[in-house]
PDB file of N, CA, C and O in Angstrom:
ATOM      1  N   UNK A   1     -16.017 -23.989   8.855  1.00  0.00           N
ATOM      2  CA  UNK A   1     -14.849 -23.153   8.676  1.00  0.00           C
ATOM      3  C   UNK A   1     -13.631 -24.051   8.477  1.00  0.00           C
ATOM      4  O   UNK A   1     -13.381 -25.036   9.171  1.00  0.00           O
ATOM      5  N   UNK A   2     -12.834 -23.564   7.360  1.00  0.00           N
ATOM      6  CA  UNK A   2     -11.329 -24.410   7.500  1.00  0.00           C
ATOM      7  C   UNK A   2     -10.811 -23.963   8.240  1.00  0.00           C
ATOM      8  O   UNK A   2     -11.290 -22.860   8.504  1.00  0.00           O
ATOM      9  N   UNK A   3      -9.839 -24.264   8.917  1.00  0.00           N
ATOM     10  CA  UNK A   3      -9.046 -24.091  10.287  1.00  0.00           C
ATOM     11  C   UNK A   3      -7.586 -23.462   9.026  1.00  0.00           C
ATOM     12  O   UNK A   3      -7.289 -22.269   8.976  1.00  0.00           O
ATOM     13  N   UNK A   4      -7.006 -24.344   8.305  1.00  0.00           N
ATOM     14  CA  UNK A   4      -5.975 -24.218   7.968  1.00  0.00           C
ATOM     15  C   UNK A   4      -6.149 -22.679   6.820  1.00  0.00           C
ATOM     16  O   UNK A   4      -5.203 -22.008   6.407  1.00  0.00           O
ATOM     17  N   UNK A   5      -7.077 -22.531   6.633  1.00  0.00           N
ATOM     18  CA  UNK A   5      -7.129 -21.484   5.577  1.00  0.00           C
ATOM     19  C   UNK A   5      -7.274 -20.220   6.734  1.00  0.00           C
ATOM     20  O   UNK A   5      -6.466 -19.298   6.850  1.00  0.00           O
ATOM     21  N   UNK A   6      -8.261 -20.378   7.391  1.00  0.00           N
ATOM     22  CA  UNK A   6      -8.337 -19.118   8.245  1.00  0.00           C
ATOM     23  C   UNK A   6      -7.651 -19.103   9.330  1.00  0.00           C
ATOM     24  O   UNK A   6      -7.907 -18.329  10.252  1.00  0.00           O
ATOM     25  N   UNK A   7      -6.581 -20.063   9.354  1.00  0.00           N
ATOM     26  CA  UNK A   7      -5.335 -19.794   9.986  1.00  0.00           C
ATOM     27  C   UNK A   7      -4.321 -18.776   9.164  1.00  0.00           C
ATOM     28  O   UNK A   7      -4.000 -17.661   9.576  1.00  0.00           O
ATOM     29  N   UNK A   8      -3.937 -19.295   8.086  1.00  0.00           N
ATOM     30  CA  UNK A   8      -2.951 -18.447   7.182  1.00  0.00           C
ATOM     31  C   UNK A   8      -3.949 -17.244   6.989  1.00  0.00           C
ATOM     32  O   UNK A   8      -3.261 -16.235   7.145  1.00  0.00           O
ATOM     33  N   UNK A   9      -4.796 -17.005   6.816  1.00  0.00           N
ATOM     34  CA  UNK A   9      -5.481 -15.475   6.363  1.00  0.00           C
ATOM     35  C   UNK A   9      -4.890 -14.726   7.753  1.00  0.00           C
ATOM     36  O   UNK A   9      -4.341 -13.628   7.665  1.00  0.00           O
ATOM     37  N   UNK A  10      -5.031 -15.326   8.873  1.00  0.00           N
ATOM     38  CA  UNK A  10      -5.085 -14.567   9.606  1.00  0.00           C
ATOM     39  C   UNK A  10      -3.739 -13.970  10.029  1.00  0.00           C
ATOM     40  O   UNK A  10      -3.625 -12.924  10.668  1.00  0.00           O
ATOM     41  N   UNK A  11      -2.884 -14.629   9.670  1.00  0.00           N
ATOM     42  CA  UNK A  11      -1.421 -14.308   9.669  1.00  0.00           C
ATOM     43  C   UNK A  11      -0.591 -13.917   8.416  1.00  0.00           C
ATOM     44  O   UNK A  11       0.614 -13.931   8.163  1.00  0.00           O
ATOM     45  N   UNK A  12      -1.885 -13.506   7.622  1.00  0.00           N
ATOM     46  CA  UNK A  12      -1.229 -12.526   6.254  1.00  0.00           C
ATOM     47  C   UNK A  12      -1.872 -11.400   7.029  1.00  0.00           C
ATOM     48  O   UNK A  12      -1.185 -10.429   7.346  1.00  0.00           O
ATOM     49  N   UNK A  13      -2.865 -11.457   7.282  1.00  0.00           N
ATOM     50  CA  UNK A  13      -3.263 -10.175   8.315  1.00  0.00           C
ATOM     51  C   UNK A  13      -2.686  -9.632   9.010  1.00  0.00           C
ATOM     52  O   UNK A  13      -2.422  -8.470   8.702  1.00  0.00           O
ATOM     53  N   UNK A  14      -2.154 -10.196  10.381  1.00  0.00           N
ATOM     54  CA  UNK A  14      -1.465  -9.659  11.248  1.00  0.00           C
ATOM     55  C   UNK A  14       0.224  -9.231  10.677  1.00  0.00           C
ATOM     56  O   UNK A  14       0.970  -8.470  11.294  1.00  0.00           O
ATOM     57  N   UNK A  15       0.476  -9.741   9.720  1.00  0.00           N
ATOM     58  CA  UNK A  15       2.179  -9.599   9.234  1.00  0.00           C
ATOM     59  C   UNK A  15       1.811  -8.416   8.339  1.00  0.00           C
ATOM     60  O   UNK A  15       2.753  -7.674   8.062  1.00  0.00           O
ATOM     61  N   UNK A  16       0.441  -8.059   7.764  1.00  0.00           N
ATOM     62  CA  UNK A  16       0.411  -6.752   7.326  1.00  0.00           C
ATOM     63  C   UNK A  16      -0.153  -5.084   8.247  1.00  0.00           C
ATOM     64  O   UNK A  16      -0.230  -3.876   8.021  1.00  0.00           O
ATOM     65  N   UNK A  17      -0.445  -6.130   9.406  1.00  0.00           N
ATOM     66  CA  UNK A  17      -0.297  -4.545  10.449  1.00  0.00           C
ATOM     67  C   UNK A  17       1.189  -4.704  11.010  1.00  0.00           C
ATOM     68  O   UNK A  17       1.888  -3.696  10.912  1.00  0.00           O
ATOM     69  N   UNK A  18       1.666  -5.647  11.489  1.00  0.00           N
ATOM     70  CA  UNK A  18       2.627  -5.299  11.778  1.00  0.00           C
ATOM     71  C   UNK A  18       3.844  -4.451  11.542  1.00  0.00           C
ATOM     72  O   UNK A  18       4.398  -3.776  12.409  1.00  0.00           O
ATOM     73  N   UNK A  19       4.419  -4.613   9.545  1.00  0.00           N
ATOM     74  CA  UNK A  19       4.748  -4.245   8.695  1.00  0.00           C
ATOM     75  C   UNK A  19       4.173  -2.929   8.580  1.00  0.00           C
ATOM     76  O   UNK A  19       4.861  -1.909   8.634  1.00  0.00           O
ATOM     77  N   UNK A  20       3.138  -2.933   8.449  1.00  0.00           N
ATOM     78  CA  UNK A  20       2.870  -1.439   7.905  1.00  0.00           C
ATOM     79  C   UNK A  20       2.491  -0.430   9.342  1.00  0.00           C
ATOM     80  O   UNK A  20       2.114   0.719   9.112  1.00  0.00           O
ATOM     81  N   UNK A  21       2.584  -0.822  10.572  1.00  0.00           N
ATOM     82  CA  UNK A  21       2.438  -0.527  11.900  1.00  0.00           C
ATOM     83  C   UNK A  21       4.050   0.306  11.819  1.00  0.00           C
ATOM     84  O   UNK A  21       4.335   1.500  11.910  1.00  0.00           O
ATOM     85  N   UNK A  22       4.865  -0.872  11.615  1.00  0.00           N
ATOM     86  CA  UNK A  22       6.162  -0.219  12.145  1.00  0.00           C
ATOM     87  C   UNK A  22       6.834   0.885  11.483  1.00  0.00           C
ATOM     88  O   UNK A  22       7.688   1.671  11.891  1.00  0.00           O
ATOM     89  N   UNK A  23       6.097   0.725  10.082  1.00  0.00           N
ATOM     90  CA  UNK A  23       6.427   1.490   9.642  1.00  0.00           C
ATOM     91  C   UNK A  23       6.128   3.353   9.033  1.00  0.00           C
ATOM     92  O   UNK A  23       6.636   4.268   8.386  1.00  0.00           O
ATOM     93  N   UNK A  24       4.628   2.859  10.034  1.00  0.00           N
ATOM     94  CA  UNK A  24       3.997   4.459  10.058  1.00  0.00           C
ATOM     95  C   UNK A  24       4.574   4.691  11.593  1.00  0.00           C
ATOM     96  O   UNK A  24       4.815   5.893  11.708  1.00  0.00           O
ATOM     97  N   UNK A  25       4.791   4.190  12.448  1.00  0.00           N
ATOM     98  CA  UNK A  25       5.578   4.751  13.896  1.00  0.00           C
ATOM     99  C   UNK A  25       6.877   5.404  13.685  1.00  0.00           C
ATOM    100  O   UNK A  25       7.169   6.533  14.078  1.00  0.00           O
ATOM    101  N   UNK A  26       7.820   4.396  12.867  1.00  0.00           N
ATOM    102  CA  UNK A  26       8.989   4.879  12.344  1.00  0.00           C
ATOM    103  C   UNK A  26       9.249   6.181  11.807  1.00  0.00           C
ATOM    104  O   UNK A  26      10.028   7.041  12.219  1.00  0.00           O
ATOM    105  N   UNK A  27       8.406   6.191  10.735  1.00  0.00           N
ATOM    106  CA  UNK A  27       7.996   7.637   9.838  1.00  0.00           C
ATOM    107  C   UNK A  27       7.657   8.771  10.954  1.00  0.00           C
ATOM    108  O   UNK A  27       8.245   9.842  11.103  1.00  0.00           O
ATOM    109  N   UNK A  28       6.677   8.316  11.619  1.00  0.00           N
ATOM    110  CA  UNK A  28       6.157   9.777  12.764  1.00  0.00           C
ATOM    111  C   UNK A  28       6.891  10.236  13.469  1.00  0.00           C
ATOM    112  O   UNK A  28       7.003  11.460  13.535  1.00  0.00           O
ATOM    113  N   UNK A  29       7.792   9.209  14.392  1.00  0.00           N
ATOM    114  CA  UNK A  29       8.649   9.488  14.871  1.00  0.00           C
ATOM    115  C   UNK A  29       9.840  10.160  14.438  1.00  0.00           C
ATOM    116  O   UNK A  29      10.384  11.073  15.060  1.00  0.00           O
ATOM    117  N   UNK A  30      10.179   9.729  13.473  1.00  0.00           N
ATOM    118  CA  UNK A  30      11.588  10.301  12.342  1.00  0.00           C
ATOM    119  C   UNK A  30      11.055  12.056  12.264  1.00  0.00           C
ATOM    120  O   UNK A  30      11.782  13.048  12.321  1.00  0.00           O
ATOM    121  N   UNK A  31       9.637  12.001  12.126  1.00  0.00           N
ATOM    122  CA  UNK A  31       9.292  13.360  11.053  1.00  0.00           C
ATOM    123  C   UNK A  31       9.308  14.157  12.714  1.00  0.00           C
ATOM    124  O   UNK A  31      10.032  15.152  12.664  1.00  0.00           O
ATOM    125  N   UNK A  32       8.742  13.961  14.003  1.00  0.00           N
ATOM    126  CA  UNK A  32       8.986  14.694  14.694  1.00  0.00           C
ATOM    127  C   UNK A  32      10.053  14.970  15.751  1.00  0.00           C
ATOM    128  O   UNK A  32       9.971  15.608  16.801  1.00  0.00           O
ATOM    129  N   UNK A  33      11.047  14.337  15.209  1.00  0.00           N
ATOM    130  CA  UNK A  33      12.326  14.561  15.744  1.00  0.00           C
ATOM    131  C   UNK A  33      12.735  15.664  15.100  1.00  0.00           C
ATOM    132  O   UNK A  33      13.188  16.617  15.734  1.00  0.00           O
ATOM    133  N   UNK A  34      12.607  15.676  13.537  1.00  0.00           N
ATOM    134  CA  UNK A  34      13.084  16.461  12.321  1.00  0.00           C
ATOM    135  C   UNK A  34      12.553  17.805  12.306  1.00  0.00           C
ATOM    136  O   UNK A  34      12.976  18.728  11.609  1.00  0.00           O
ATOM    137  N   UNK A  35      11.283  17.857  13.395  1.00  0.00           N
ATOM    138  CA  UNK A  35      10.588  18.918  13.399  1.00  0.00           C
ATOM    139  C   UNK A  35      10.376  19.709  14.812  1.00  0.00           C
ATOM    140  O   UNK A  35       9.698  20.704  15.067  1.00  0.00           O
ATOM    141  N   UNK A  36      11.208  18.895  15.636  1.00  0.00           N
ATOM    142  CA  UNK A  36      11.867  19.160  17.041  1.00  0.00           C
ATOM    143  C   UNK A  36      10.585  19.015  18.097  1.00  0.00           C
ATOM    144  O   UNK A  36      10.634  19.732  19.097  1.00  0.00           O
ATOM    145  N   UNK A  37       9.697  18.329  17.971  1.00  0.00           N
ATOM    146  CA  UNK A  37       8.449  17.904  18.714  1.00  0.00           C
ATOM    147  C   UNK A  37       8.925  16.360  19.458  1.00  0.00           C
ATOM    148  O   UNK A  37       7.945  15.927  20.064  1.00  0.00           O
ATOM    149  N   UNK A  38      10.062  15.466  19.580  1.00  0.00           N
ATOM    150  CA  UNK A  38      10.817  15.306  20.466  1.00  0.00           C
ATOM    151  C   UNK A  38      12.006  14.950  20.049  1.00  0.00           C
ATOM    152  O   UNK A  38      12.411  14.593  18.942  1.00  0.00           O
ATOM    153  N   UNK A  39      12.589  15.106  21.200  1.00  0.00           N
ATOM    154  CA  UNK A  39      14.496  15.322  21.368  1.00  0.00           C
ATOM    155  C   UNK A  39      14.845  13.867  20.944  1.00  0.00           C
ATOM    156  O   UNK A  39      15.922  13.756  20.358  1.00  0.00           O
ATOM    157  N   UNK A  40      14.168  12.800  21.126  1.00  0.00           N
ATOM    158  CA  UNK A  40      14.832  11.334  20.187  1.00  0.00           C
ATOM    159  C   UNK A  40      15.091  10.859  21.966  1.00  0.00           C
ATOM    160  O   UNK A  40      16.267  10.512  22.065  1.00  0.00           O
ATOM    161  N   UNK A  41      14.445  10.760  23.192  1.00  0.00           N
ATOM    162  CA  UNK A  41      15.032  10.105  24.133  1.00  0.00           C
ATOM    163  C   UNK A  41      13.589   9.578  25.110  1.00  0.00           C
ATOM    164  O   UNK A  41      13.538   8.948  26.166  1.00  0.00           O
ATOM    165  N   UNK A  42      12.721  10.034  24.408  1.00  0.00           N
ATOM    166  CA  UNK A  42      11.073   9.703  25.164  1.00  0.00           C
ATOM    167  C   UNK A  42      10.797   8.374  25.294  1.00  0.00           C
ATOM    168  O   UNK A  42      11.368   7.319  25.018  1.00  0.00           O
ATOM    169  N   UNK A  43       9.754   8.714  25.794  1.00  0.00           N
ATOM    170  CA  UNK A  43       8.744   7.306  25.239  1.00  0.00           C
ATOM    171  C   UNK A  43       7.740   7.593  25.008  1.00  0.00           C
ATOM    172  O   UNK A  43       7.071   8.462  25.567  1.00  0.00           O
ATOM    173  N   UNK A  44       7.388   6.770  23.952  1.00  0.00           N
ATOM    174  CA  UNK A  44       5.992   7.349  23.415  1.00  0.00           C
ATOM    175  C   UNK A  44       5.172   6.647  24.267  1.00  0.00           C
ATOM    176  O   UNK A  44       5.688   5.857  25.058  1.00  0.00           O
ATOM    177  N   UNK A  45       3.767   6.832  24.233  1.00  0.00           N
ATOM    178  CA  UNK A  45       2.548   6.039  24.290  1.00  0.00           C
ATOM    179  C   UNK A  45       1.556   5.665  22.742  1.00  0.00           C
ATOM    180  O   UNK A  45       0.810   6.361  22.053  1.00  0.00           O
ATOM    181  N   UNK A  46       1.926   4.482  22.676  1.00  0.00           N
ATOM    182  CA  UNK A  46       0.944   3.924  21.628  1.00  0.00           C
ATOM    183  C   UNK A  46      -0.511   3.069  21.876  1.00  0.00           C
ATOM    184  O   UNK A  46      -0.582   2.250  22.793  1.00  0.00           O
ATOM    185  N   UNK A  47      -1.443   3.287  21.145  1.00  0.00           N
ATOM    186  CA  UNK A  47      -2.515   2.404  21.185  1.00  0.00           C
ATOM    187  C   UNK A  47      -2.851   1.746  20.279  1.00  0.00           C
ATOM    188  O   UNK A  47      -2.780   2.386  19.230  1.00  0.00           O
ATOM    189  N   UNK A  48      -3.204   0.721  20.151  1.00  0.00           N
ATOM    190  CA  UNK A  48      -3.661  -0.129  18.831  1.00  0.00           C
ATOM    191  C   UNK A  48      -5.592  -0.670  18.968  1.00  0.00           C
ATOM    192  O   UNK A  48      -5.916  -1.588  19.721  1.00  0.00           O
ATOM    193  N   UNK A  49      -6.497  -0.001  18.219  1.00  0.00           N
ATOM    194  CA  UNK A  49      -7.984  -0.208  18.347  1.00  0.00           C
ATOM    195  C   UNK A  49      -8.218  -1.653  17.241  1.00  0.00           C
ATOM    196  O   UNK A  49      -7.834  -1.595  16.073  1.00  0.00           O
ATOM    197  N   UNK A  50      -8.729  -2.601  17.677  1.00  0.00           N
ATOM    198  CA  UNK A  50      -8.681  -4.026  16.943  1.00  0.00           C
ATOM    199  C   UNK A  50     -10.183  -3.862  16.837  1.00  0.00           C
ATOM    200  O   UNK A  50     -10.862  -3.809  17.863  1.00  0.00           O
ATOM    201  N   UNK A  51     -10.959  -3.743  15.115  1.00  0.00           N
ATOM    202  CA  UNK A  51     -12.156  -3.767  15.303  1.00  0.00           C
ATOM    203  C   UNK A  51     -12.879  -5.088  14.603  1.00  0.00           C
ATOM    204  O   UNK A  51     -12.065  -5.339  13.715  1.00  0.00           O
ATOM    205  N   UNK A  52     -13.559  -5.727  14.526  1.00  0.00           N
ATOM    206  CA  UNK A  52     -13.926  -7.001  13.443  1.00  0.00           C
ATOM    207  C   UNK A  52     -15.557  -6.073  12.691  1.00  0.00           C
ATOM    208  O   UNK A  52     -16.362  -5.618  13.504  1.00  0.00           O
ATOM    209  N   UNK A  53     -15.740  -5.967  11.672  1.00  0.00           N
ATOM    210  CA  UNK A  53     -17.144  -4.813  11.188  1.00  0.00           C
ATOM    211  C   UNK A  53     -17.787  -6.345  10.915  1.00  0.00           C
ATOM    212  O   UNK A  53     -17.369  -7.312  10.278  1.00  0.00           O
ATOM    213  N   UNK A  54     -19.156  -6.070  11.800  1.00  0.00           N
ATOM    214  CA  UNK A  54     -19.936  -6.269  11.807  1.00  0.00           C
ATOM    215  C   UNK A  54     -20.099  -7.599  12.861  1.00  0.00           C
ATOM    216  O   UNK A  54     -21.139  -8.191  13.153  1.00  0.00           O
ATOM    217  N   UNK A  55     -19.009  -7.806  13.229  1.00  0.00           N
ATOM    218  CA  UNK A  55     -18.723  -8.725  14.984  1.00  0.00           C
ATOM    219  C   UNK A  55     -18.646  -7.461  16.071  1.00  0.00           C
ATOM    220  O   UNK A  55     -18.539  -6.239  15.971  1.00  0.00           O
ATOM    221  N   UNK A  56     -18.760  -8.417  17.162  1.00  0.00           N
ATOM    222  CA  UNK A  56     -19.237  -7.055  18.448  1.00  0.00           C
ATOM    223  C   UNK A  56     -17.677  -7.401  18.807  1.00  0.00           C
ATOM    224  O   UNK A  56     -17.773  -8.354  19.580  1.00  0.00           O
ATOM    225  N   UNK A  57     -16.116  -7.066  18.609  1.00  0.00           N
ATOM    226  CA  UNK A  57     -15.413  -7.222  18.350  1.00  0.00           C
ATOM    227  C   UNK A  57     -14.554  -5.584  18.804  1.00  0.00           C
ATOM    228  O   UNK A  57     -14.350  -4.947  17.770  1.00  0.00           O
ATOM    229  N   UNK A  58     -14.274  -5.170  19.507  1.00  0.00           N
ATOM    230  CA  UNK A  58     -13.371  -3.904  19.738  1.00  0.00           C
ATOM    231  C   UNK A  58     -12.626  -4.144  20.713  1.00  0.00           C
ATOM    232  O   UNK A  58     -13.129  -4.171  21.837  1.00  0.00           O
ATOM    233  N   UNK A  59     -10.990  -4.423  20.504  1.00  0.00           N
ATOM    234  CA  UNK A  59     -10.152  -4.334  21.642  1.00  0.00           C
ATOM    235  C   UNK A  59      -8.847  -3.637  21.804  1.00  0.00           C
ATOM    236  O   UNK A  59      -7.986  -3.998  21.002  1.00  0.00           O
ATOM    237  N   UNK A  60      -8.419  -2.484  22.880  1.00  0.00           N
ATOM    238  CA  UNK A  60      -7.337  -1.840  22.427  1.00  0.00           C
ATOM    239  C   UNK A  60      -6.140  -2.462  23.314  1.00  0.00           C
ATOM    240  O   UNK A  60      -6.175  -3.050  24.394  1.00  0.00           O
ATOM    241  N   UNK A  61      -5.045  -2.110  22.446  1.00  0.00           N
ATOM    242  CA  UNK A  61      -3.946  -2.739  22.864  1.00  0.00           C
ATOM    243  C   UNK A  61      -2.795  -1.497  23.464  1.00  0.00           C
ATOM    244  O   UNK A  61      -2.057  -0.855  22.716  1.00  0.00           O
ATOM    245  N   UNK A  62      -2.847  -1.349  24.919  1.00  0.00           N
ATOM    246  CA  UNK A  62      -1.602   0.299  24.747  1.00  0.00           C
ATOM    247  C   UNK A  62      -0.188  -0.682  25.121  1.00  0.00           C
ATOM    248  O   UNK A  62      -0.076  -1.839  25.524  1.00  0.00           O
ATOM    249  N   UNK A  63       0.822   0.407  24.770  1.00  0.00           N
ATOM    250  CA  UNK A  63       2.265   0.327  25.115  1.00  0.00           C
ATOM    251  C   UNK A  63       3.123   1.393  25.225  1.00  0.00           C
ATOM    252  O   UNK A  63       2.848   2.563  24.960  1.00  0.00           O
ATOM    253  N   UNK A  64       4.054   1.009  25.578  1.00  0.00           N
ATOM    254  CA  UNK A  64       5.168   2.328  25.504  1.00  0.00           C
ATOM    255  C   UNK A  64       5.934   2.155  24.268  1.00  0.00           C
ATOM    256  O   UNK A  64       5.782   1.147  23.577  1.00  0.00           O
ATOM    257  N   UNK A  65       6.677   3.007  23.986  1.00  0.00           N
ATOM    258  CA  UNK A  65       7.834   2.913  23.214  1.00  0.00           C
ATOM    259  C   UNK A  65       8.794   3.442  23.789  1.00  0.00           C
ATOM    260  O   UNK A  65       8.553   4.391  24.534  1.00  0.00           O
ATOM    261  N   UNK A  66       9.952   3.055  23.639  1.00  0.00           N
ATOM    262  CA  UNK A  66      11.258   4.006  24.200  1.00  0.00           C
ATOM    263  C   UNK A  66      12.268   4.208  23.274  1.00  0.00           C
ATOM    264  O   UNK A  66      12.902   3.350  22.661  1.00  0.00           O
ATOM    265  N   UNK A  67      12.388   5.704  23.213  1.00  0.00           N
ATOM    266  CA  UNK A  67      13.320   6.125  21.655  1.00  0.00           C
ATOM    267  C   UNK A  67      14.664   5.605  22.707  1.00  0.00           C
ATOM    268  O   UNK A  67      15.074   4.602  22.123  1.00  0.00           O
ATOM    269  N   UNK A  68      15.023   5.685  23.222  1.00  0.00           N
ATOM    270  CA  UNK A  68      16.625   5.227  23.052  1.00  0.00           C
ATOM    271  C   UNK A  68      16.937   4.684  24.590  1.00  0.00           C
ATOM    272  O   UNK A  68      18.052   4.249  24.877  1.00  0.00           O
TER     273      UNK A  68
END
């Protein structure tokens, strides 16, 4: 294995969940404020499921969020 290659893969990886993470939370959140499913002052609960297909590989990640 190269180290330096499947170093950078792995951090085009993670900079594309991140990116596209924040930005489906953002959206959900926006759309159920807009739709009065919450007042904009909660906290959410999030989970993140990390799978590798075809490695024995499953790990979840929870957190809070806090709208304001």
């Amino acid at each position: 294995m190269n180290e330096d290659v499947f170093n950078m893969e792995l951090r085009k990886f993670l900079k594309k969940v991140g990116v596209t993470s924040q930005r489906e939370i953002e959206q959900a959140v926006r759309s159920a404020i807009e739709a009065g499913k919450l007042q904009g002052d909660e906290t959410v609960k999030a989970k993140v499921i990390l799978t590798l297909e075809g490695l024995d590989l499953r790990h979840e990640i929870h957190g809070d969020i806090s709208l304001s």
